[in-house]
C-alpha positions in Angstrom: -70.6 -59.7 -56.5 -67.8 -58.7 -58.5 -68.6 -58.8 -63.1 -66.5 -59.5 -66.1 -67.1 -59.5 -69.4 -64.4 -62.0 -69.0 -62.7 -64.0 -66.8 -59.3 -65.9 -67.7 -58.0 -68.7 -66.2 -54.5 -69.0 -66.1 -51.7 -66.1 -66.4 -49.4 -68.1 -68.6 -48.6 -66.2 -71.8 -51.7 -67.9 -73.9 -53.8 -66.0 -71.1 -52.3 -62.8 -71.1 -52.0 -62.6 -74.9 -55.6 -63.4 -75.0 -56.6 -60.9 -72.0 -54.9 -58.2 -73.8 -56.6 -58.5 -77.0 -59.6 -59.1 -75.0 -59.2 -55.9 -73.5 -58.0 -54.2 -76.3 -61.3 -54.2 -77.6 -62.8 -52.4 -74.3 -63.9 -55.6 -72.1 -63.2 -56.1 -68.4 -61.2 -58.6 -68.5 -59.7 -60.6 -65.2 -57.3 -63.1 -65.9 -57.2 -65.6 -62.1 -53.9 -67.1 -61.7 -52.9 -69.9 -58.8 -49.5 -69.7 -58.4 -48.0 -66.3 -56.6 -46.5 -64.8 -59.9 -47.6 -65.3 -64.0 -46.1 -66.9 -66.7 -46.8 -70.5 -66.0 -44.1 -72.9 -67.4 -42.0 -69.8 -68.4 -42.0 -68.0 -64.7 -38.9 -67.6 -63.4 -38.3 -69.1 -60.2 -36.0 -68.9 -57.5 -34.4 -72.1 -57.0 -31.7 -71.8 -54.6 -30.6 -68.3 -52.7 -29.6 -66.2 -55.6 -30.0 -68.6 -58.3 -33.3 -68.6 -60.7 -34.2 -70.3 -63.9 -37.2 -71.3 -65.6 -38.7 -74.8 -66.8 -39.1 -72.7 -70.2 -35.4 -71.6 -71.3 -35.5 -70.3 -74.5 -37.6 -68.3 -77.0 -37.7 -69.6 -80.4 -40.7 -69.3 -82.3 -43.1 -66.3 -80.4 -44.6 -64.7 -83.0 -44.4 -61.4 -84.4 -47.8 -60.4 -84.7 -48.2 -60.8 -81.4 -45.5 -58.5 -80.4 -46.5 -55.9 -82.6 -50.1 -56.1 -82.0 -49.7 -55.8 -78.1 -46.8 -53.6 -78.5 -44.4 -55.9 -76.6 -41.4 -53.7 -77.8 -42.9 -51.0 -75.3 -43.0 -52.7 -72.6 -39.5 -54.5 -72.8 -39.4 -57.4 -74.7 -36.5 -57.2 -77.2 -37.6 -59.6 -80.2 -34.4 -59.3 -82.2 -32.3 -60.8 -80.1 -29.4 -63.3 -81.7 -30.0 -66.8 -82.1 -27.7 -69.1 -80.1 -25.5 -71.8 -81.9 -27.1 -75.3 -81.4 -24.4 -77.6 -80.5 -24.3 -81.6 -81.3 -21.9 -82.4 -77.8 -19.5 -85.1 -79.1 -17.8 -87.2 -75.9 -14.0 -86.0 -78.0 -15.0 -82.7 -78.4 -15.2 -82.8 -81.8 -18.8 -81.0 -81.6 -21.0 -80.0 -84.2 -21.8 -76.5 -84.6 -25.0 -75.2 -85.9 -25.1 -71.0 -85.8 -26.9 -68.5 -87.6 -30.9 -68.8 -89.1 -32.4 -69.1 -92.4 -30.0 -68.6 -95.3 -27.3 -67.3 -93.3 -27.2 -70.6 -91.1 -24.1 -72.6 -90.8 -22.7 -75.7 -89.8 -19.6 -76.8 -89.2 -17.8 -80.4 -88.0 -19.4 -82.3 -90.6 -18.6 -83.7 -93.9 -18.7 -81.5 -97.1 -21.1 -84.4 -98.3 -23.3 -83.1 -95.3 -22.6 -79.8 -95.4 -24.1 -79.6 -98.9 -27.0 -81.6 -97.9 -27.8 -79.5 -94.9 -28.0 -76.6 -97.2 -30.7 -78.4 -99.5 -32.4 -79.4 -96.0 -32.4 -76.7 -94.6 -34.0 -74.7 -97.5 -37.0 -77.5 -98.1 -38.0 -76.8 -94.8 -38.0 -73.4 -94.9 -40.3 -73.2 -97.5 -43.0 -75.6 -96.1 -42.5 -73.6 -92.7 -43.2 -70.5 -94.5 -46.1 -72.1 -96.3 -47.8 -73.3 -93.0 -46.9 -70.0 -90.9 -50.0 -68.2 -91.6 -52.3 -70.9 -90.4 -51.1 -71.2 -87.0 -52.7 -67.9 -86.6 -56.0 -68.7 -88.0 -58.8 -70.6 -86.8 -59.0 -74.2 -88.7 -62.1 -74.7 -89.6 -64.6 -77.6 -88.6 -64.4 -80.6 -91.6 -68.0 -79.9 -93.5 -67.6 -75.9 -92.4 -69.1 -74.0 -95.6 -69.7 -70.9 -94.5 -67.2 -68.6 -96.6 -64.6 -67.5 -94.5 -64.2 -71.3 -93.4 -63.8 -72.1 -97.0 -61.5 -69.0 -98.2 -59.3 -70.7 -95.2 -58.8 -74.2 -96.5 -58.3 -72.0 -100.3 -55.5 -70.7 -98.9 -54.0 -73.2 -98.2 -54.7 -75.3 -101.4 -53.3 -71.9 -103.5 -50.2 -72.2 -101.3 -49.8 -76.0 -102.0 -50.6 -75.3 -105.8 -47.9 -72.9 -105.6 -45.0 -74.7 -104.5 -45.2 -76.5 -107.8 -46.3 -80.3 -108.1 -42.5 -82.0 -107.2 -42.6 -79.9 -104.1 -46.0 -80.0 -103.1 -45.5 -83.8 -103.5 -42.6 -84.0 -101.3 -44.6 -81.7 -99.5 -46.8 -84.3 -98.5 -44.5 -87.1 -98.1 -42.3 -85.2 -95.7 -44.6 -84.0 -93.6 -45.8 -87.6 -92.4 -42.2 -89.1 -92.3 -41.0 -90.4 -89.0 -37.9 -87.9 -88.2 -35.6 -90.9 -88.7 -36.4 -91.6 -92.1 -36.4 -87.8 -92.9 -32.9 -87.7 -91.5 -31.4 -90.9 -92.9 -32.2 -89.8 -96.6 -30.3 -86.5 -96.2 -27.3 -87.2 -93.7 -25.0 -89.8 -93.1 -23.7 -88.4 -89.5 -25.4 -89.7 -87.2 -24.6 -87.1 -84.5 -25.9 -84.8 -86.8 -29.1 -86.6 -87.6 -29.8 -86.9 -83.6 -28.6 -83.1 -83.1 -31.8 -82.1 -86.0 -34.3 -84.4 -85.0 -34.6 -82.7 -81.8 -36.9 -80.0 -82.5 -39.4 -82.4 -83.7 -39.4 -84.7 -80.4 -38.6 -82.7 -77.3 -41.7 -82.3 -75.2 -43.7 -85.2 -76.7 -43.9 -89.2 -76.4 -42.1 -89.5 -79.2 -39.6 -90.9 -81.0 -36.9 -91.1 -84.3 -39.5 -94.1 -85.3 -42.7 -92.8 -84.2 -44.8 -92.0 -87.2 -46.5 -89.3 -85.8 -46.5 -85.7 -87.2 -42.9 -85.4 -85.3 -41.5 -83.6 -88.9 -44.8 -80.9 -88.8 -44.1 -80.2 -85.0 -40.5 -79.5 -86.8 -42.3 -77.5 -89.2 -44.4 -75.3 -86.4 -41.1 -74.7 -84.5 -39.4 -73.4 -87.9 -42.1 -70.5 -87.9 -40.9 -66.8 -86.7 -38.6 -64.8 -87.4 -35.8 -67.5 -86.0 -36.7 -70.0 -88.3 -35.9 -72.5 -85.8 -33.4 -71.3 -83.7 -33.2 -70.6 -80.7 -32.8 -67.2 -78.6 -32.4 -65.6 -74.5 -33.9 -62.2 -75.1 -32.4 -59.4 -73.6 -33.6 -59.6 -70.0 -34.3 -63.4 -70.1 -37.3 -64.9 -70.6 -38.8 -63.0 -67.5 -38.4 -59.5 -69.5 -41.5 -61.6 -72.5 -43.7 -62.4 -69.0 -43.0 -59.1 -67.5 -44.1 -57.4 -71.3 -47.3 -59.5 -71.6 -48.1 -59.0 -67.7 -47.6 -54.9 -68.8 -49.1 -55.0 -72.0 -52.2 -56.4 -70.2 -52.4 -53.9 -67.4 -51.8 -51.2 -69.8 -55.1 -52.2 -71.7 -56.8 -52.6 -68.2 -56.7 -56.2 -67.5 -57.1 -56.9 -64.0 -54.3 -60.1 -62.8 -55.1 -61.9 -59.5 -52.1 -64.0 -58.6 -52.7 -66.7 -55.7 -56.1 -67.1 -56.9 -57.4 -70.7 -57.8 -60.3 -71.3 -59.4 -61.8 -74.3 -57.5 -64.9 -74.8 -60.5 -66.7 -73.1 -63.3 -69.9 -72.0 -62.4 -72.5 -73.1 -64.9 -76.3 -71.3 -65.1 -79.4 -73.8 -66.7 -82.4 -72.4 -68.4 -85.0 -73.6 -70.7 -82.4 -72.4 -73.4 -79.3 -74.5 -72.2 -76.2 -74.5 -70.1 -74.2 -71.8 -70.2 -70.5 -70.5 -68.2 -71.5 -67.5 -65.9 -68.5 -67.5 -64.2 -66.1 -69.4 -61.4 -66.0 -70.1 -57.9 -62.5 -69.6 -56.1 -60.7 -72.6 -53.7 -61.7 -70.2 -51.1 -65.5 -70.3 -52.0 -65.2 -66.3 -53.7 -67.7 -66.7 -56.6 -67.3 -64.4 -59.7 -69.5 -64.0 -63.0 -68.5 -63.0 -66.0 -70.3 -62.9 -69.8 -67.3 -65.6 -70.9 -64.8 -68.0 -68.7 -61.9 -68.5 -71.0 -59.8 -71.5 -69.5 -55.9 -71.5 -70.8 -56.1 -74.8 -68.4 -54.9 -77.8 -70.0 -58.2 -79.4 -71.6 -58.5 -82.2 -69.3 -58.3 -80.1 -66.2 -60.8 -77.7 -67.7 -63.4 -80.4 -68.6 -62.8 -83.1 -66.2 -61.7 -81.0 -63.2 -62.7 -77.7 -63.5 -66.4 -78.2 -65.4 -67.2 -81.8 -64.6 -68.2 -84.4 -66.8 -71.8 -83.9 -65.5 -72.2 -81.2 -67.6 -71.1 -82.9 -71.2 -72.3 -85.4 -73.2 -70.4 -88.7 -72.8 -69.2 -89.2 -76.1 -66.8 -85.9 -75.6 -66.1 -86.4 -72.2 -64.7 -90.1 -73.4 -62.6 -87.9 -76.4 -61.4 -86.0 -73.9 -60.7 -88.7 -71.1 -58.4 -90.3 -74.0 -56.0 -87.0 -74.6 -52.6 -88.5 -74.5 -51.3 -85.7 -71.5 -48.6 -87.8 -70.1 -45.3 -85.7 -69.7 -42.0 -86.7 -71.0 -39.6 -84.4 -70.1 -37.8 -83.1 -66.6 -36.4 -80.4 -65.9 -32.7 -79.9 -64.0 -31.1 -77.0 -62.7 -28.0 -76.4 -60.9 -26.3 -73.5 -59.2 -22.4 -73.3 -60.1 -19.5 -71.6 -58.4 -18.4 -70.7 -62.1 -18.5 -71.1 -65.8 -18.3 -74.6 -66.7 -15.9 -75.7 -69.4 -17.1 -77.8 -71.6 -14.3 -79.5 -73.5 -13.8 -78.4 -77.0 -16.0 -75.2 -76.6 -14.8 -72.2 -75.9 -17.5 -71.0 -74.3 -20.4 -73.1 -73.2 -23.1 -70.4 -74.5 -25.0 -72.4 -77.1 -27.8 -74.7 -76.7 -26.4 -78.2 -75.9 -27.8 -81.2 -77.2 -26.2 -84.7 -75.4 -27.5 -87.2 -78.0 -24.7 -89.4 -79.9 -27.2 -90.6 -82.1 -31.1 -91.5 -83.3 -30.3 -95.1 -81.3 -29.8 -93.4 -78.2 -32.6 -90.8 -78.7 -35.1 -94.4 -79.6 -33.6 -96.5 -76.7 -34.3 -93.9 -73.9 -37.7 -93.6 -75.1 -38.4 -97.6 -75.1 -37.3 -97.3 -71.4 -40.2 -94.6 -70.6 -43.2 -96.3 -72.3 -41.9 -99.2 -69.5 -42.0 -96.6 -66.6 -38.2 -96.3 -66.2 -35.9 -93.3 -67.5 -32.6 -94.7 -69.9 -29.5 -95.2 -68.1 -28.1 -93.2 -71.5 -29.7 -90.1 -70.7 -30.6 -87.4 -74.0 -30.4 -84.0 -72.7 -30.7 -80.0 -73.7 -28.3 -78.0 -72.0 -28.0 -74.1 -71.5 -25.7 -71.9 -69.4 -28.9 -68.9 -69.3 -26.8 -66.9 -67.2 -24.2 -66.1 -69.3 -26.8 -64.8 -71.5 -28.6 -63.1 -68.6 -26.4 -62.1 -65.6 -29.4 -61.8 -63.1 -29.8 -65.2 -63.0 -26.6 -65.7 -60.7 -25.0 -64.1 -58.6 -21.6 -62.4 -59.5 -18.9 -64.9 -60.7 -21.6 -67.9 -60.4 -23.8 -69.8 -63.3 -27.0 -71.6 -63.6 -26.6 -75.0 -65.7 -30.6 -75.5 -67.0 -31.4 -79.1 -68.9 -34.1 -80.4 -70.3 -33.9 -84.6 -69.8 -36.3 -86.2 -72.5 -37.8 -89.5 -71.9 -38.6 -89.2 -68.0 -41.9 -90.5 -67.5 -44.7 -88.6 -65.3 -45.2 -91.9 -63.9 -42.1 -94.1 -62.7 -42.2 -97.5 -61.9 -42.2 -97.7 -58.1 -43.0 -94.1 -58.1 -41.3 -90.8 -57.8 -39.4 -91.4 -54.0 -36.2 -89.4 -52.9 -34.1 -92.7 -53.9 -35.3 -92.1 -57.3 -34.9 -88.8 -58.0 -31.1 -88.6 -56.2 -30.4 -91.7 -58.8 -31.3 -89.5 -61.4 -30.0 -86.3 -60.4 -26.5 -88.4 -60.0 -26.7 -89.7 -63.6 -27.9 -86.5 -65.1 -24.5 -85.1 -63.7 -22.7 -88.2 -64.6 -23.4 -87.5 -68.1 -23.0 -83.8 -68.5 -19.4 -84.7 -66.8 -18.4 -86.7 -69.7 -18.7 -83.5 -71.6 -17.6 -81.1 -68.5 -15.3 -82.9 -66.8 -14.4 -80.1 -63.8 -18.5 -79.7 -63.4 -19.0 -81.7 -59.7 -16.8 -79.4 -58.3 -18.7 -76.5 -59.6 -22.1 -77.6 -58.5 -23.5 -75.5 -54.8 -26.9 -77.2 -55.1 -29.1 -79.1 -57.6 -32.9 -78.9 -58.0 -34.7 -82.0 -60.4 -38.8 -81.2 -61.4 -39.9 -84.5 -62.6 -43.4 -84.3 -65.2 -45.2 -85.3 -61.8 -43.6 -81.6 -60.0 -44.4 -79.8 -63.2 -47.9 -80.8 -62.5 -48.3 -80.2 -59.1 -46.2 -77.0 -59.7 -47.8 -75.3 -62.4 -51.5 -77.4 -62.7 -50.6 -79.0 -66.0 -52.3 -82.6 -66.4 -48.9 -85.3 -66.8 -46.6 -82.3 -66.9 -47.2 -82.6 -70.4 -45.6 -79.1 -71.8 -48.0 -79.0 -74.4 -50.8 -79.7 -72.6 -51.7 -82.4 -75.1 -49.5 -84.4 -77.3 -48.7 -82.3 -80.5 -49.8 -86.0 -82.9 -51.7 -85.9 -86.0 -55.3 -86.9 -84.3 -54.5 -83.7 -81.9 -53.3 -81.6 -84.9 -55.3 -78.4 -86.7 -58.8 -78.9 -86.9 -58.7 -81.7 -84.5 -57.0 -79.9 -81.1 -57.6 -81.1 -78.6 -60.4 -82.5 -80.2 -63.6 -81.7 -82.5 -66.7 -79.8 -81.2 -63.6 -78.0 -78.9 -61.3 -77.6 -81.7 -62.3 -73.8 -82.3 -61.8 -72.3 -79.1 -65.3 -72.7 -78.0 -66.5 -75.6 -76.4 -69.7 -77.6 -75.5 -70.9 -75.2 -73.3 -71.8 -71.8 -74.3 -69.7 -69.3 -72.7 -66.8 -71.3 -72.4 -63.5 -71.0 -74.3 -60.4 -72.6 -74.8 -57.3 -70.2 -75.4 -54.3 -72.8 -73.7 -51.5 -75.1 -75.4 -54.2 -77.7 -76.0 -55.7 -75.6 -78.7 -54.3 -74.9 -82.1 -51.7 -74.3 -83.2 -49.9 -76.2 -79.8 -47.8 -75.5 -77.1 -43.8 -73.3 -77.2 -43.7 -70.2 -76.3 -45.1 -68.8 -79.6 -48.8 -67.1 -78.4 -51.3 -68.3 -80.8 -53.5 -69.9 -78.9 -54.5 -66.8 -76.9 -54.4 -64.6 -80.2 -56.5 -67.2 -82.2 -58.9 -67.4 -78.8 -59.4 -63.7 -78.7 -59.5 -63.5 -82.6 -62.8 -65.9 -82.2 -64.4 -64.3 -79.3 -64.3 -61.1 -80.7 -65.5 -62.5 -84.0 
């Protein structure tokens, strides 16, 4: 029988980032992956002859420790690539243009008025982001923790509140638990603008402009890197950070089985306890290993993977309650060219269709109901004029993200419905792109439900749990799991679920490996 001193489950980047430093540290390390190739939500797929894309399209917060520590750089990954411009699509082409990151950001088609206020904004933020950056690295310690290094944490971060100042470290506070609208409505008076901001804060959740929810720290946690926000296609595409981590962990030794699905988590009783000793394989393949490490959503690793048989009810019943339900699908379509979109001369920014907050809160009251808006909010990239591989020569890939599609449609998820969709979700981008039906050779919708069956993610949910203030920090996904390990000796948590949350940003796996290795 094949040993470990651990065994990973999962080869999306949380995995192979914790693997790697795993490994690092001289254990044999096997990270078991079910789908034919790694990177989970950011592998990139073929998705029509010659055409690929993936559900993940851009990089905007991956952090830097990361890279340096596992030497990314080495093994391809390029992390100063250029931010993109974020564009505000207005149906008359009078667009808002958002380019540049930090202090050299910029923003034009607004007022002066707004333009002045963005600037303030824009700087406030910064500095909480900044102020929060090193704790999505650490390990938050469990409320009533007084062992020292526990309580140096939460000095640190008292110190860094103390040292904004008290008016900031008041506003500090407010801000952080506004809704988005609120936070937008007392700094701008555009409301494409105020929709075009808000984004960052909502896409991937079930929430909205009026949910008071921790929608302005997810804002916050996607402000941290050396982006400050914005967004980025690395040289290579997203495929060249997968194809670095899946190096960086060979390098170091780390064995990756691809195909392989874990069917259960072997668990070993003694007069001392339960404990992980391993996994058994869909095809009956048993494997032990000192540690299972599961970057699993947490409701597949409990409920599915573990079984409820093995933890005491009170936790299964916190875990039973994650909210896990997925919000967002994902379009792609193959073009026979670059599409113009009118007022742009070149369509390589990231797109945002939102006119306003209304729109934004409307699709999302159609969701919680089981339906998706007839006003659809969308995230639009042309990826391949970033990365030509994409495509083949002279054609594009269109990639959207469509917020507010629930994992569960009223009347279910039939052909009907998704060819309804796929029609208004090109309806919509025409109003922009006029020319773009034409263009289109093929069209490929992943609802939350395909995201799940695809990639093994409970409700499609991108963050594997919603990113909400009861799910936050020292509560993720939820306490006596909130540190990585979990009920069961020998069993870790290094996914999405855990702190700091989901993106393409590695901490999870870092924070994981950080506490394994103590």
């Amino acid at each position: 029988m094949q040993q470990y001193d651990t065994i990973i489950i999962g080869a999306g980047h949380n995995g192979l980032v914790c693997a790697t430093y795993l490994a690092q540290e001289g254990q044999r390390v096997l990270v078991l992956e079910a789908s034919d190739t790694p990177g989970g939500l950011a592998a990139t797929r073929e998705f029509f002859p010659g055409f690929k894309a993936s559900v993940a399209h851009t990089v905007s917060h991956f952090s830097a420790k990361v890279a340096r520590d596992l030497k990314l750089a080495v093994h391809g990954f390029d992390s100063a690539t250029a931010p993109m411009p974020t564009v505000g699509l207005n149906s008359a082409g009078e667009h808002i243009v958002l380019s540049g990151t930090g202090a050299e950001a910029e923003i034009n088609g607004v007022s002066a008025e707004d333009a002045t206020s963005y600037r303030g904004y824009r700087q406030l933020l910064q500095r909480f982001a900044e102020l929060l950056e090193p704790f999505w690295l650490k390990t938050m310690p469990r409320v009533g923790d007084t062992r020292l290094s526990s309580l140096l944490t939460f000095a640190q971060l008292g110190l860094k509140l103390r040292l904004l100042g008290k008016q900031d470290m008041g506003e500090f506070m407010r801000v952080a638990t506004l809704p988005a609208r609120d936070l937008m409505d007392e700094n701008f008076d555009s409301e494409l603008l105020k929709a075009m901001l808000s984004w960052d804060g909502l896409i991937g959740s079930k929430m909205a402009p009026r949910s008071p929810n921790a929608t302005v720290l997810a804002l916050l946690y996607r402000m941290s890197g050396e982006l400050g926000g914005a967004h980025a296609i690395p040289v290579g595409g997203i495929e060249s950070l997968i194809g670095a981590l899946n190096s960086a962990a060979a390098s170091t030794g780390v064995e990756v089985k691809t195909g392989a699905r874990v069917g259960r988590i072997l668990i070993e009783g003694s007069e001392d306890g339960l404990r992980a000793t391993g996994v058994e394989l869909a095809n009956g393949e048993q494997i032990v290993a000192g540690r299972v490490v599961s970057s699993a959503d947490p409701q597949r690793t409990f409920l599915q993977l573990l079984g409820v048989e093995y933890l005491e009810i009170e936790f299964s019943n916190r875990i039973r309650r994650l909210r896990c339900e997925g919000y967002v699908a994902k379009l792609h379509l193959a073009l026979d060219g670059v599409p113009n979109f009118e007022g742009l001369a070149k369509p390589d920014g990231r797109m945002i269709i939102a006119a306003d907050m209304d729109a934004i809160e409307f699709a999302y009251d159609d969701a919680k109901y089981g339906n998706y808006s007839q006003q659809l909010v969308m995230e639009i990239l042309v990826p391949s004029l970033h990365q030509e591989s994409l495509a083949p020569a002279g054609k594009h890939v269109l990639s959207a993200h469509i917020m507010y599609v629930p994992h569960k449609l009223k009347g279910g998820w039939t052909e009907e419905a998704r060819a309804i969709l796929v029609q208004l979700a090109i309806d919509t981008v025409a109003i922009y792109a006029p020319a773009i039906r034409a263009q289109i050779l093929h069209s490929e919708l992943l609802t939350p439900l395909d995201l799940e069956q695809i990639h093994n993610v409970t409700g499609g949910h991108w963050h594997h749990t919603e990113f909400s203030a009861d799910q936050l920090l020292m509560m993720r996904p939820t306490y006596e799991a909130a540190q990585y390990s979990t009920p069961i000796p020998g069993l870790y948590l290094c996914g999405a679920g855990s702190h700091p949350g989901g993106g393409l940003m590695g901490g999870p796996g870092h924070n994981a490996a950080r506490q394994i290795l103590g």
